[in-house]
TORTI-206199 format. One line per 4 residues: their letters; for each residue z, x, y of N, C-alpha, C. Coordinates in pm, whole numbers, plus 50000, padded with zeros to 5 digits. Example, Ala and Ser with C-alpha at 12.3 -4.5 7.8 and 13.67 -1.06 7.14 Angstrom:
2
AS> 50780 51319 49431 50780 51230 49550 50780 51320 49670 | 50708 51285 49775 50714 51367 49894 50787 51290 50003;
***
This chain:
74
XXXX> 47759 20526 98860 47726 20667 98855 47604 20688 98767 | 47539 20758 98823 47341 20809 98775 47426 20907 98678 | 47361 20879 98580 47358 21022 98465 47235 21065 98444 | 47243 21250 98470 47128 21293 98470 47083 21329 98357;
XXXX> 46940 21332 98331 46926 21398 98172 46811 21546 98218 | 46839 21638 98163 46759 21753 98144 46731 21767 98018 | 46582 21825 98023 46475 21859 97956 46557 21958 97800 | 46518 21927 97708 46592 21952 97595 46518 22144 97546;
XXXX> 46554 22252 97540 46482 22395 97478 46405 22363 97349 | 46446 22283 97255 46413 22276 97184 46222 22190 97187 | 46184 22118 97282 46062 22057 97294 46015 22114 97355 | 46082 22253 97401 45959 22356 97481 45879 22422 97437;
XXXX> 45751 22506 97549 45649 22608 97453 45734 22707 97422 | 45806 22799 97489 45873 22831 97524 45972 22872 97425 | 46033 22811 97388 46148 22787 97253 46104 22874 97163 | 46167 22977 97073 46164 23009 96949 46283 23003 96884;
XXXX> 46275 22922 96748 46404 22914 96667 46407 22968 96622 | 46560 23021 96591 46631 23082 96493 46648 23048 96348 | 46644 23132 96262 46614 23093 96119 46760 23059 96092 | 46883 23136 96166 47027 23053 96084 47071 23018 96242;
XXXX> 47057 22988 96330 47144 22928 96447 47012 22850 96530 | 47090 22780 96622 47035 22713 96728 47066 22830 96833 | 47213 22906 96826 47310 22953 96905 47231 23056 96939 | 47125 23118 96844 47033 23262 96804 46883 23253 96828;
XXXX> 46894 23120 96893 46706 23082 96951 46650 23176 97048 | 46561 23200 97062 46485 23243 97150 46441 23170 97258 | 46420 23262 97391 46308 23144 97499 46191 23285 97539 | 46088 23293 97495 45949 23357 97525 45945 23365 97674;
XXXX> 45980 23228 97746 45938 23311 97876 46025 23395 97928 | 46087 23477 97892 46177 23566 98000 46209 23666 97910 | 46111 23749 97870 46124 23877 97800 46151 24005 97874 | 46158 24078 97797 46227 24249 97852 46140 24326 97728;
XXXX> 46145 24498 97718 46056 24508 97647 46163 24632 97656 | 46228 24648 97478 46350 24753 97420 46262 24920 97439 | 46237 25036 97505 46217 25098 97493 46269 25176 97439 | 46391 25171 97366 46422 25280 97214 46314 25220 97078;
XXXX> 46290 25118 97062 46181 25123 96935 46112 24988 97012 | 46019 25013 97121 45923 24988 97107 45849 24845 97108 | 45966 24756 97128 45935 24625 97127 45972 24541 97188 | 45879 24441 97205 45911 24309 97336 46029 24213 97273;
XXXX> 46155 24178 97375 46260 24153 97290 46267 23990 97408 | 46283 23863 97342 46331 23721 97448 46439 23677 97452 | 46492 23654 97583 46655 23638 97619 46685 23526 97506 | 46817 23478 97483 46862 23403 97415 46847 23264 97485;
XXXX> 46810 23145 97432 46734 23032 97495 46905 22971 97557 | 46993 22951 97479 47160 22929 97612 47146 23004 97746 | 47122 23122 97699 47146 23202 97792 47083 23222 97954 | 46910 23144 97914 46847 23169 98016 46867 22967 98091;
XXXX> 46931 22921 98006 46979 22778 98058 47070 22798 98123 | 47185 22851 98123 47314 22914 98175 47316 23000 98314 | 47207 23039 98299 47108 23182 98414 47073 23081 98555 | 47109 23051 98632 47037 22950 98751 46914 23060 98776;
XXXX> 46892 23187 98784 46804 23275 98784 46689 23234 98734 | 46702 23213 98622 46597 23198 98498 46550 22995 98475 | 46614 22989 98381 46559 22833 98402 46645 22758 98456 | 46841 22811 98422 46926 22719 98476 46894 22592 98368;
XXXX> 47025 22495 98427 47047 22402 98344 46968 22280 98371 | 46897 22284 98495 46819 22184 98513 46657 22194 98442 | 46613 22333 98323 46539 22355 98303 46391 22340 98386 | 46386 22487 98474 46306 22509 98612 46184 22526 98574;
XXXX> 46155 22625 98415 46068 22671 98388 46047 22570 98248 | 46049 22439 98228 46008 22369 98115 45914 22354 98090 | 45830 22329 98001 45700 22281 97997 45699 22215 97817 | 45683 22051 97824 45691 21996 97676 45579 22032 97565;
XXXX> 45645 22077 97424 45537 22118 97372 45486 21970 97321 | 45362 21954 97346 45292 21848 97278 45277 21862 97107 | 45271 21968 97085 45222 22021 96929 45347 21984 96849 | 45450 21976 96872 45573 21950 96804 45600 21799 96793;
XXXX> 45558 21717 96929 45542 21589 96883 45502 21542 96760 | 45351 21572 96742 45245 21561 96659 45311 21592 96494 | 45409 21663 96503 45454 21761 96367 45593 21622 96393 | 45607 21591 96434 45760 21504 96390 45769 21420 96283;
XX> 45829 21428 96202 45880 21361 96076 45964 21215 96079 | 45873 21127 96145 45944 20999 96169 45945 20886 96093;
***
């Protein structure tokens, strides 16, 4: 049996972390924009993995950030 691997949120452009969760990340591409005050708000990065709509679990809309490589602490 093939085990598949999908593309990780966290090495995306895409990705914004959360200062106390992973659970509380952001994903930039799939915004909405709160018209009671005014501001562009990004789905929760589970959430749009979870979404077959959106990126789904096979991550549809990935793209690796190269810049985070570069920053790794190895």
């Amino acid at each position: 049996m093939q085990r598949l691997v999908y593309p990780m949120c966290e090495l995306c452009i895409h990705y914004r972390k959360s200062a106390s969760s992973n659970a509380l990340s952001r994903c930039s591409k799939f915004t909405y924009l709160d018209l009671r005050w005014d501001n562009k708000e990004y789905d929760y990065a589970d959430y749009a993995r979870r979404t077959e709509s959106k990126c789904g679990k096979e991550g549809r809309f990935y793209q690796r950030d190269i810049r985070r490589d570069l920053t790794k602490d190895d």
